[in-house]
BAFI-3210 file (N, C-alpha, C; in Angstrom, 3 decimals, decimal comma, padded with zeros to 6 digits):
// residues 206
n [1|2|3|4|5|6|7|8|9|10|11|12|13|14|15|16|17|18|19|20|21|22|23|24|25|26|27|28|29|30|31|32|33|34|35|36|37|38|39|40|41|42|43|44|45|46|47|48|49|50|51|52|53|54|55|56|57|58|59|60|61|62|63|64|65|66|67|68|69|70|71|72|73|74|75|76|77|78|79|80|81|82|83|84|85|86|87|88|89|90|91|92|93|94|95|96|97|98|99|100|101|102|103|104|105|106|107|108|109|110|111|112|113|114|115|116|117|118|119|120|121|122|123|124|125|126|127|128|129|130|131|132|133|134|135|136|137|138|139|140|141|142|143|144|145|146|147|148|149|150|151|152|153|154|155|156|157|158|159|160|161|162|163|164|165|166|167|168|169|170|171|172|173|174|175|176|177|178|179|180|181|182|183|184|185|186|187|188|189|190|191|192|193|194|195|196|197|198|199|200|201|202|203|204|205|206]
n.u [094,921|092,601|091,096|090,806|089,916|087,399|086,003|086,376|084,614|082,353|081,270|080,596|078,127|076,669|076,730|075,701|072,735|071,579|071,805|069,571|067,594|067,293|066,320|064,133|062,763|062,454|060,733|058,427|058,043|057,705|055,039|053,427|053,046|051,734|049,668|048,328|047,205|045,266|043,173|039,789|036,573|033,279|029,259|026,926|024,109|022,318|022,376|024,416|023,839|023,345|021,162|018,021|014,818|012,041|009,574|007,934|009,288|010,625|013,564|016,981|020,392|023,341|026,448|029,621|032,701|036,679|038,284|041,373|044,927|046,490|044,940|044,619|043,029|040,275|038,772|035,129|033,120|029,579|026,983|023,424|020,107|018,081|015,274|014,357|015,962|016,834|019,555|020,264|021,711|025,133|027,534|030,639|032,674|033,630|036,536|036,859|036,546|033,392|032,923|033,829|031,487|028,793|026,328|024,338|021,880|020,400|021,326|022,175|024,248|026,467|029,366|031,751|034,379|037,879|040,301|043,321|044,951|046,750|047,421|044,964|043,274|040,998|039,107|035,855|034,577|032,434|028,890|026,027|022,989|019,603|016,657|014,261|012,080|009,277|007,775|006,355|007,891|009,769|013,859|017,282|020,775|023,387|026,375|029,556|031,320|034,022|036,341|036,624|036,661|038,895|041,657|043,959|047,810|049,415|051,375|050,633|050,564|048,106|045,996|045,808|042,231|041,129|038,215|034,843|032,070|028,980|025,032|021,484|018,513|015,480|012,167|009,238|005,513|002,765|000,660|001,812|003,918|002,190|000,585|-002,492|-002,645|-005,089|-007,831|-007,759|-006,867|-004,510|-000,974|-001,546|-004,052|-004,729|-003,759|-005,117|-007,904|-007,418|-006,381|-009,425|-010,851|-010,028|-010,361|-013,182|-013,650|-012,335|-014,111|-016,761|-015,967|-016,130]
n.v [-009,311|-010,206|-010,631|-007,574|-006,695|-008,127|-006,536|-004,472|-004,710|-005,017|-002,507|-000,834|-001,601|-001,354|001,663|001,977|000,590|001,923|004,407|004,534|004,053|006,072|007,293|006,084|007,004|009,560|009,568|008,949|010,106|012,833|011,771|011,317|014,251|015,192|013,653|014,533|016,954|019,975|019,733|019,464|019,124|019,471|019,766|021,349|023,163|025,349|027,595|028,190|026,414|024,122|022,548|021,123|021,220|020,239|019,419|016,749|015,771|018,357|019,703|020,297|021,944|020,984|021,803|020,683|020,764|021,804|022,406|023,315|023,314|023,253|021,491|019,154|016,719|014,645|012,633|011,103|010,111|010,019|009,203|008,156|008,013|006,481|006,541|008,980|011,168|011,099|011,154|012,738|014,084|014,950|017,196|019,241|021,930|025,438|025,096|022,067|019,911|018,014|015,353|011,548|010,387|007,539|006,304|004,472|003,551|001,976|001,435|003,981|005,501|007,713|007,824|010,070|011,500|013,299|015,246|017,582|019,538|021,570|022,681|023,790|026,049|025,646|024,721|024,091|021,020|019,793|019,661|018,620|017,476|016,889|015,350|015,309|013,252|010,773|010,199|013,155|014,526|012,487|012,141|012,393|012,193|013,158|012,553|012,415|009,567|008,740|007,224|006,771|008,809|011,509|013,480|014,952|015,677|017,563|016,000|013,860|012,549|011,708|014,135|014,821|014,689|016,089|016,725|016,040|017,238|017,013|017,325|017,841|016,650|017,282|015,588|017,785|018,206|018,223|019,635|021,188|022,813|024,254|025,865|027,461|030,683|031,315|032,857|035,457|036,503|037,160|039,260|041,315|041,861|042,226|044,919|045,881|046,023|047,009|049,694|050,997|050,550|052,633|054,652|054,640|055,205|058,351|059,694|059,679|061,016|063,218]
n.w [-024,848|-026,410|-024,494|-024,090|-026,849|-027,045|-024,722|-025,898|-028,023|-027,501|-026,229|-028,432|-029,144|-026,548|-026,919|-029,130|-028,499|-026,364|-027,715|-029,269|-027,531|-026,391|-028,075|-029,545|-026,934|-026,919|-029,303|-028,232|-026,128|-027,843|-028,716|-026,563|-026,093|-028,164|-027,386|-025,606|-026,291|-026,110|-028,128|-029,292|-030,142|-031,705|-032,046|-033,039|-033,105|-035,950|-034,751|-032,985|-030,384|-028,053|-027,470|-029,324|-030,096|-031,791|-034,192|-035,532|-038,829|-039,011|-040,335|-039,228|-039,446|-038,338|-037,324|-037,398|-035,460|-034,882|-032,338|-032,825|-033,465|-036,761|-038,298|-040,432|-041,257|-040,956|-038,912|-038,124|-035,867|-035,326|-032,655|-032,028|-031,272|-033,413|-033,574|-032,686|-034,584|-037,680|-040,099|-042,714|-044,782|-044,983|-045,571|-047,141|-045,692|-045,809|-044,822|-045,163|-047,853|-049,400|-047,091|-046,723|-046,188|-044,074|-043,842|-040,662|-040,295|-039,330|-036,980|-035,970|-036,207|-038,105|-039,753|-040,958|-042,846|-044,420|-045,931|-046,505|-048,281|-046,708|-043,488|-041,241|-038,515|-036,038|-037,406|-039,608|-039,980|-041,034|-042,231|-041,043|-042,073|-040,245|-039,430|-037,490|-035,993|-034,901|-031,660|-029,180|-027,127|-026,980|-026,736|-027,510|-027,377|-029,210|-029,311|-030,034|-030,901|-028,756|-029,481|-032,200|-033,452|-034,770|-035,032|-037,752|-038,107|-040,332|-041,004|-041,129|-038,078|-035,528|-033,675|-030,235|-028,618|-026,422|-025,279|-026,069|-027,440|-027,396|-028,879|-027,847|-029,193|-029,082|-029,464|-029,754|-029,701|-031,869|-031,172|-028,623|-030,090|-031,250|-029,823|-029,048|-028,068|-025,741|-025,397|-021,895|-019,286|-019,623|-019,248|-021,670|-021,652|-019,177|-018,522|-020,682|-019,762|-017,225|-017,685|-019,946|-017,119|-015,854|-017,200|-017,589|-014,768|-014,564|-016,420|-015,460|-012,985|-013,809]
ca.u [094,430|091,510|089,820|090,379|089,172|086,577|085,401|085,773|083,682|080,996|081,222|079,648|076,932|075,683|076,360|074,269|071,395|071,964|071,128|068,254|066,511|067,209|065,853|062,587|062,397|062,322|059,390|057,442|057,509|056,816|053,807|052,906|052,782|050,499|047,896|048,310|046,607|044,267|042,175|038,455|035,729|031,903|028,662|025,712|023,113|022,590|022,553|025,662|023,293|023,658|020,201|017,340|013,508|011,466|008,420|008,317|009,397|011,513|015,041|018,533|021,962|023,965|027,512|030,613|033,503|037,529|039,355|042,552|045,659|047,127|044,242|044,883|042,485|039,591|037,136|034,535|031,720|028,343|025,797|022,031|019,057|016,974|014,139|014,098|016,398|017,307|020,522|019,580|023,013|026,431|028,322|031,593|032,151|034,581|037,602|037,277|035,712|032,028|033,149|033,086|030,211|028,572|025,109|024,010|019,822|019,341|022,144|021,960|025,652|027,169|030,938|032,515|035,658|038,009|041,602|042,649|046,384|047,151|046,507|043,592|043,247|039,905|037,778|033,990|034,595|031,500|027,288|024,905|021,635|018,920|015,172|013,323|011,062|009,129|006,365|006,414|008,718|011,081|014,843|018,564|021,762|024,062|027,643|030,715|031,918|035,318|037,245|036,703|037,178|040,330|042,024|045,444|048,280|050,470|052,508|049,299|050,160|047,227|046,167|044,878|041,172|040,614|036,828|033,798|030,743|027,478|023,800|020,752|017,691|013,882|010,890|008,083|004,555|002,189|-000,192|002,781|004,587|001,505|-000,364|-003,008|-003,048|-006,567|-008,212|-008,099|-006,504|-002,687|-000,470|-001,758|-005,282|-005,063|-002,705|-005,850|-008,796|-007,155|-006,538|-010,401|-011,474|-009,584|-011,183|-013,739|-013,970|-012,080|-014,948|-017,424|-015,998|-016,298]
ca.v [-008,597|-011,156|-009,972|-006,262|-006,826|-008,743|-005,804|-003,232|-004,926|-005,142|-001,143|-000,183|-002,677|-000,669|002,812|001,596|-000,061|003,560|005,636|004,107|003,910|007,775|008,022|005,858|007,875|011,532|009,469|008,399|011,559|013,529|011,174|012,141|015,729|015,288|012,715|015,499|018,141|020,238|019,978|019,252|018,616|020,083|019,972|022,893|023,310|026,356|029,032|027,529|025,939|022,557|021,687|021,474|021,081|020,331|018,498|015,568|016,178|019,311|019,098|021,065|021,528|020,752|022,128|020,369|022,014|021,574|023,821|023,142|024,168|022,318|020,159|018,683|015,933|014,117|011,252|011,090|008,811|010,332|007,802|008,958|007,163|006,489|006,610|010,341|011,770|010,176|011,853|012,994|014,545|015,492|018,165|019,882|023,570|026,501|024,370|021,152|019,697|017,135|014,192|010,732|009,130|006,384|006,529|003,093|003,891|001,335|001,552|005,345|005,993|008,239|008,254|010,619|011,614|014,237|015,630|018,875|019,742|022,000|022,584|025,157|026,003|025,869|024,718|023,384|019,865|019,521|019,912|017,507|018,042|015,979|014,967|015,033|011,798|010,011|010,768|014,519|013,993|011,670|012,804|011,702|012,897|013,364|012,119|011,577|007,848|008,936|005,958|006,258|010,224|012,054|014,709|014,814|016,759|017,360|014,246|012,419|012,483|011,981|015,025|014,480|015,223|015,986|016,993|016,267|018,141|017,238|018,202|016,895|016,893|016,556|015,630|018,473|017,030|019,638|020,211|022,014|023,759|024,953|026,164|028,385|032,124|031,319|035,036|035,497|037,613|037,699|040,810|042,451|041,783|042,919|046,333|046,623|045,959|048,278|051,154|051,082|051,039|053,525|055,559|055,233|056,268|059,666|060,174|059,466|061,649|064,709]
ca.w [-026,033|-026,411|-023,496|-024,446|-027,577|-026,787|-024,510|-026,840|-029,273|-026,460|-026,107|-029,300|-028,426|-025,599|-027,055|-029,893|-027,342|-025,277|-028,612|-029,356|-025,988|-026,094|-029,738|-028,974|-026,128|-027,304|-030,010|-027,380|-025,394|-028,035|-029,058|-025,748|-026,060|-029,094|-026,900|-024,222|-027,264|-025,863|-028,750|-028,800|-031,053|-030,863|-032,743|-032,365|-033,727|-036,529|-033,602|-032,090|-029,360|-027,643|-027,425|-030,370|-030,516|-033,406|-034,337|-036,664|-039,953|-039,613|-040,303|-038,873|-040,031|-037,723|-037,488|-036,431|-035,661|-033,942|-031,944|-032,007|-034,469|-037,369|-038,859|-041,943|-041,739|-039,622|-039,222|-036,718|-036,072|-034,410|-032,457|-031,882|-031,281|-034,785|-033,345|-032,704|-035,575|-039,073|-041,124|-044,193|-045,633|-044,626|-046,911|-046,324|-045,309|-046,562|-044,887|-045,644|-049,082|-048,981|-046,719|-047,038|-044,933|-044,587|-042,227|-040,619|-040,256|-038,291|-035,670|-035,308|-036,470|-039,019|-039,366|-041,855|-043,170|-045,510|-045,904|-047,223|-048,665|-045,870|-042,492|-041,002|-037,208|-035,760|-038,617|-039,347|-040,274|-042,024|-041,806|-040,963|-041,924|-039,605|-039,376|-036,398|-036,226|-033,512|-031,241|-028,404|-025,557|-027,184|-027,139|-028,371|-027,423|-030,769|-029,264|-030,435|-030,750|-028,703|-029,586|-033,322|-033,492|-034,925|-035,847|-037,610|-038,715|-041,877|-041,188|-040,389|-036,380|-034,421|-032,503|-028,725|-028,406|-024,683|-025,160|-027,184|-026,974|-028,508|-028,345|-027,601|-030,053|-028,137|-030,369|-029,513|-030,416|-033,020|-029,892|-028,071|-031,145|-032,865|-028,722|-029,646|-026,682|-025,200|-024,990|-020,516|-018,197|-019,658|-019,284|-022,017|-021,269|-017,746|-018,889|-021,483|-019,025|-016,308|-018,627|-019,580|-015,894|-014,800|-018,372|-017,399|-013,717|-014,760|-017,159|-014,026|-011,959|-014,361]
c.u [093,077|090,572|089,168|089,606|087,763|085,285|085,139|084,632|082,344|080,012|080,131|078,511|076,503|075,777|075,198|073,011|071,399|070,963|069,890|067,566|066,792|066,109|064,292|062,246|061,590|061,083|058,375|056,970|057,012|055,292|052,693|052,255|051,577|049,317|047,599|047,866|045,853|042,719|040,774|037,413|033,754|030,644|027,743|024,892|023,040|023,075|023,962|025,171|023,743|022,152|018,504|016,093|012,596|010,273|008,935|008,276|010,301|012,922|016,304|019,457|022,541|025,386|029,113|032,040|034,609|037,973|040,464|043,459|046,059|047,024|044,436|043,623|041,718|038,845|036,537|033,684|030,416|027,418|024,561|021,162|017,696|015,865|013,791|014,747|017,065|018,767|020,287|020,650|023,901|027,544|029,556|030,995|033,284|035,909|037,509|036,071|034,102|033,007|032,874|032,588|029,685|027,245|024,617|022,810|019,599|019,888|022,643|023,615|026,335|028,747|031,351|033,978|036,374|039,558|041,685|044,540|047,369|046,675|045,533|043,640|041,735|038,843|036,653|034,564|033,520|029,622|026,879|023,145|020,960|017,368|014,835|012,290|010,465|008,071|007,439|006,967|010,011|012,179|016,109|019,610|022,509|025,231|028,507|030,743|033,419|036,468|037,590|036,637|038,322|040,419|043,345|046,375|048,855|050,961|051,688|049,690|048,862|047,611|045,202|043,509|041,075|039,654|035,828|032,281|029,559|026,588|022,799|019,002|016,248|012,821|009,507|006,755|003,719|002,069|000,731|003,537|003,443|000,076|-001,041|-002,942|-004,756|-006,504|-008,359|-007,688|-004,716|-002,330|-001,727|-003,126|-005,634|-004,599|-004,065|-007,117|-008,655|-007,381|-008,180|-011,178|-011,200|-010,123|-012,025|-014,611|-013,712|-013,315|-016,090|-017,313|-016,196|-017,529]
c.v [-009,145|-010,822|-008,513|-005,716|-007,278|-007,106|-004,810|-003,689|-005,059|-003,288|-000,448|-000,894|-001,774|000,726|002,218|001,506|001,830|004,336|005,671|003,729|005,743|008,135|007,588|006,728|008,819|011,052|009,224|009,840|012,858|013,158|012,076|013,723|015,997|014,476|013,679|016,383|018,438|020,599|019,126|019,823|018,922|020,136|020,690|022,486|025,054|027,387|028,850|026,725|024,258|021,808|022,091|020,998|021,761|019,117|017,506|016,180|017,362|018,988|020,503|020,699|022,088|021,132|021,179|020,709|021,011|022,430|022,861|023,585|022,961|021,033|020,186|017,417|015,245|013,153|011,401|010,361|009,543|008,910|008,730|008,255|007,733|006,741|007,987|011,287|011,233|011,587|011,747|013,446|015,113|016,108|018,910|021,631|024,507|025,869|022,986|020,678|018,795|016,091|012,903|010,100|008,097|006,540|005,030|003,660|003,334|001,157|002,503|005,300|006,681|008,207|008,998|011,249|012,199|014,661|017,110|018,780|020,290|022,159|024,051|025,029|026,732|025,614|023,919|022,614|019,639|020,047|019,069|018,117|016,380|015,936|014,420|013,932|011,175|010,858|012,407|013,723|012,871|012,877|011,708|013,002|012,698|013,173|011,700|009,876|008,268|007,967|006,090|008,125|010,431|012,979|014,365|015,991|017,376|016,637|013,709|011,698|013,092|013,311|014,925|015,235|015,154|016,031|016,633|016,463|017,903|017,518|017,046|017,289|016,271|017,202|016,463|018,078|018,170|020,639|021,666|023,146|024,942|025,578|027,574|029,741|031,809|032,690|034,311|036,464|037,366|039,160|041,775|043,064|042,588|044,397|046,907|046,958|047,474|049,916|051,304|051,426|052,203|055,060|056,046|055,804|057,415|059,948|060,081|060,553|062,739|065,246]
c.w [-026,462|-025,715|-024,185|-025,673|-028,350|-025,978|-024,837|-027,662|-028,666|-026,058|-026,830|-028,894|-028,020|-025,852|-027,836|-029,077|-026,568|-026,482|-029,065|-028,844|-026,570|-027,697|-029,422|-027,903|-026,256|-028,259|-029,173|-026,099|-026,307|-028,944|-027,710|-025,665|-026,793|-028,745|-026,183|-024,698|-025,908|-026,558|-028,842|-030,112|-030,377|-032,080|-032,221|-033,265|-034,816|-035,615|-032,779|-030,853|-029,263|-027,146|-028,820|-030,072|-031,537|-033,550|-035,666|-037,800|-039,917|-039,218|-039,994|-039,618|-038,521|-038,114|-036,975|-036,367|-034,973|-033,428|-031,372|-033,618|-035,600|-037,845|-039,948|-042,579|-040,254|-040,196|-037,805|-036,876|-035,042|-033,777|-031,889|-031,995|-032,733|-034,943|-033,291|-033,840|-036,560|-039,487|-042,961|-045,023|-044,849|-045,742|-045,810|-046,342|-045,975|-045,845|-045,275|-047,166|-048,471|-048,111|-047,575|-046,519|-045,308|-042,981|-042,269|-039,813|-038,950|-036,575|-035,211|-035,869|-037,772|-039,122|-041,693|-041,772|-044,098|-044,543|-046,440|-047,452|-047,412|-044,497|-042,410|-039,257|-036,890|-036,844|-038,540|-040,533|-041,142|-041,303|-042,085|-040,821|-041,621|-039,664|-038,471|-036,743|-034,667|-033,159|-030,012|-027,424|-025,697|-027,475|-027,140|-027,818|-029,023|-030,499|-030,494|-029,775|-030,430|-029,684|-031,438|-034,397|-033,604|-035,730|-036,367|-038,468|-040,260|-042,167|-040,942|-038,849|-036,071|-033,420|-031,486|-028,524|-026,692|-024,312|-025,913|-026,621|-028,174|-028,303|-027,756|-028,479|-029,332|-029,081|-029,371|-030,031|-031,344|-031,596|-029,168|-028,856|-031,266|-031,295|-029,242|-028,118|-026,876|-024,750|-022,968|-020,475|-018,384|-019,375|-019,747|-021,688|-020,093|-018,236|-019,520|-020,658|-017,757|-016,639|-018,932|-018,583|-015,447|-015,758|-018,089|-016,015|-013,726|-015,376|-016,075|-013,232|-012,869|-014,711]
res [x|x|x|x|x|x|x|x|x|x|x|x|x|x|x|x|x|x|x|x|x|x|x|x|x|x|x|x|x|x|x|x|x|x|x|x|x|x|x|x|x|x|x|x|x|x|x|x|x|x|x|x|x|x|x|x|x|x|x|x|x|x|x|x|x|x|x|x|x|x|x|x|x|x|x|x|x|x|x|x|x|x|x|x|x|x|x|x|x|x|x|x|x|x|x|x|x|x|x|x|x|x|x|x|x|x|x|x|x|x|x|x|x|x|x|x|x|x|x|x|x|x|x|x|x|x|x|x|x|x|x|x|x|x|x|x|x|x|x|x|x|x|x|x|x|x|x|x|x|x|x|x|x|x|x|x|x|x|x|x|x|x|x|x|x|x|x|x|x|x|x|x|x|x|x|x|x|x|x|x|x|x|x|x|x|x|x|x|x|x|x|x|x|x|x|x|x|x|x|x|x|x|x|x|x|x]
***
């Protein structure tokens, strides 16, 4: 009876140990499912474009956006070389309220951040407005900082970014922006020159 009792009392033991390998389990797989998102993270430029030129001094808003379902809340961190584009303000958009950022000047990095009561699917995270700086021919990509990027849900689970897409901003110099059409032999020039000649050989021949 000593034994048997002995090995019953060993029983529950390993259902217990059993139920809760199965329970961590099913959390850990469906953690999984949610690293395994297919959602993804993107900034443009006003036009929706992925690449910008601008001479010193003029400034973009920048868009940044998620696609994916069942955001409730994000932080992201941008990196960008200082030398070619400063951050001048970051405001929210018709889903989420203003952020709260924090721009480091001198080490090119913005990271902002904002919640919202409910969720939204597919929404513009916020606008960054920027300032071109630096001399013609300099450029900056506008990345995400993966590592320090997120999205999350209603329960505040992390949702899996699989992508991030940013631009790339190239300082144009005046010279190039502001190129004056030297009068020659363009299109229209030739189209206008031709027409003339040919004026006035009909008038010639009559």
């Amino acid at each position: 009876m000593t034994r048997l009792t002995g090995s019953a009392g060993r029983r529950p033991a390993v259902a217990v140990a059993v139920t809760v390998a199965l329970v961590v389990g099913a959390i850990v797989s469906s953690a999984g499912v949610v690293a395994a998102d297919d959602a993804s993270v993107r900034v443009t430029g006003a036009d929706g474009g992925t690449s910008l030129e601008g001479t010193d001094g003029e400034r973009f808003n920048l868009t940044v956006t998620a696609n994916a379902t069942n955001v409730s809340a994000y932080q992201a961190v941008l990196a960008y070389d200082p030398e070619v584009v400063e951050v001048v303000s970051v405001s929210g958009t018709d889903e989420f309220d203003d952020p709260v950022a924090n721009v480091d000047e001198e080490g090119g990095r913005v990271a902002f951040n904002q919640y919202r009561s409910s969720t939204v699917g597919d929404p513009a995270l916020a606008t960054l407005t920027v300032e071109v700086v630096g001399s013609g021919g300099n450029w900056t990509p506008i990345a995400f900082v993966e590592s320090e990027t997120e999205l999350s849900d209603d329960v505040a689970r992390e949702r899996g970014i699989g992508r991030f897409d940013g631009l790339t901003v190239t300082v144009v110099s005046e010279a190039d922006a502001t190129e004056a059409v030297v009068p020659g032999f363009g299109v229209t020039t030739a189209l206008a020159a031709g027409a003339t000649t040919y004026g006035y050989l009909y008038w010639r021949r009559r």
